[in-house]
C-alpha positions, -999 to +999 in steps of 0.1 A: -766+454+331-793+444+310-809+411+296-786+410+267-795+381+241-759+364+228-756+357+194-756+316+183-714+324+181-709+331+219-714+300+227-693+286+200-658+275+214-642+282+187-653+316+181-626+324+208-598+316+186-592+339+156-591+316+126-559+322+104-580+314+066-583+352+058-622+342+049-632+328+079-617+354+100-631+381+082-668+364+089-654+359+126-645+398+127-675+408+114-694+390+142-667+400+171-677+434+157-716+437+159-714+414+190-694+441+210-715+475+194-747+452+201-734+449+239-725+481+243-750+498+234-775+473+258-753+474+287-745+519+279-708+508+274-692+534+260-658+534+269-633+503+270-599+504+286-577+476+270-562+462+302-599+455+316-610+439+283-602+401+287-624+402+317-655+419+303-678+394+299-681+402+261-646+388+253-654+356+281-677+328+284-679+315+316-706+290+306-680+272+281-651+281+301-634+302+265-620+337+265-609+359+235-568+360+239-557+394+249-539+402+214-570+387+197-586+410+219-565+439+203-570+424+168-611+429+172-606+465+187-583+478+161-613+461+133-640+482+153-614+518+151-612+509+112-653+505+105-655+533+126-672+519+156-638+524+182-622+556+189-586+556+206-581+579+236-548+580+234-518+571+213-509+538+233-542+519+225-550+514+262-585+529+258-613+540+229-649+553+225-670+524+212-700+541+194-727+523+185-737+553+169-712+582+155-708+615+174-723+626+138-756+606+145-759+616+181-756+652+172-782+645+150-804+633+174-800+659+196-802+687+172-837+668+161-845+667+200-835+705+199-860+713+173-893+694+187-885+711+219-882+749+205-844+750+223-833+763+190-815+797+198-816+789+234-784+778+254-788+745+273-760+726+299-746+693+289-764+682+324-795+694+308-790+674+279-773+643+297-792+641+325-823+665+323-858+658+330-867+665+294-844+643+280-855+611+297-873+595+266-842+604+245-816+576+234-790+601+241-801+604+276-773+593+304-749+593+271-711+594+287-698+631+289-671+626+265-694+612+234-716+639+241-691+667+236-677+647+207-715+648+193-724+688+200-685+698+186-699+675+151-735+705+156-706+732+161-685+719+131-718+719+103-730+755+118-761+745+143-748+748+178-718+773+195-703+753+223-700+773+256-677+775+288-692+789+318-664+775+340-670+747+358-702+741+336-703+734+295-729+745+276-747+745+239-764+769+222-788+755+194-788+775+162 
């Protein structure tokens, strides 16, 4: 984990408690919202399983002894799937993507990473990519597996990349 700076809000008390006037709790939601894409994104969080939320130390504050109620908890995610930031995993709700960026952004970044690097029309693993010497520098480096496919399918979809099976291995060709 990294030095995260919390927002003025986490250590509010009543921050913890969804506010029922529909204007406060929209300003509430907005802050739940870039509080949790802020943290993941410091802390590489890129997947959240629901029954493991209340203890992640974005929903609880030790230091003022307040926790984000686990339907609260439920309220916030299902605000992140509608601005886009949350993906579900399944049809239950028990876990989601949070992207701090969009698949559509991070193919874009790696497409731009692609091009500086002369990899276009060349076929490159997802280990390459994810874990490769060359891509150390890159904010995409270390990117969970899943986002990253997600990301290269969004390349396939507009016509710049052919996604590849080799078996046991994925791989992208750059077009």
């Amino acid at each position: 984990m990294t030095d995260f700076e919390w927002p003025w809000q986490y250590s509010f008390p009543p921050f913890f408690t969804l506010q029922p006037n529909a204007d406060v709790r929209r300003t509430q939601l907005d802050a739940w919202c870039a509080l949790i894409v802020s943290w993941g994104r410091s802390n590489n969080v890129s997947q959240i399983d629901v029954t493991e939320a209340s203890s992640l130390p974005v929903f609880k504050n030790l230091a003022i002894n307040r926790a984000l109620p686990a339907d609260s908890i439920m309220i916030v995610l299902e605000e992140l799937a509608k601005r886009g930031h949350l993906e579900w995993t399944d049809k239950t709700k028990r876990r989601g993507y949070i992207f701090w960026r969009s698949p559509i952004e991070w193919g874009q970044k790696i497409y731009v990473w692609a091009q500086s690097t002369s990899r276009i029309s060349s076929v490159c693993t997802l280990y390459e990519i994810n874990q490769g010497d060359d891509t150390v520098n890159q904010e995409f480096h270390g990117l969970d597996d899943d986002v990253l496919l997600k990301a290269l399918k969004t390349l396939e979809v507009a016509g710049k990349a052919e996604l590849m099976d080799f078996g046991d291995n994925k791989g992208v060709k750059f077009l």
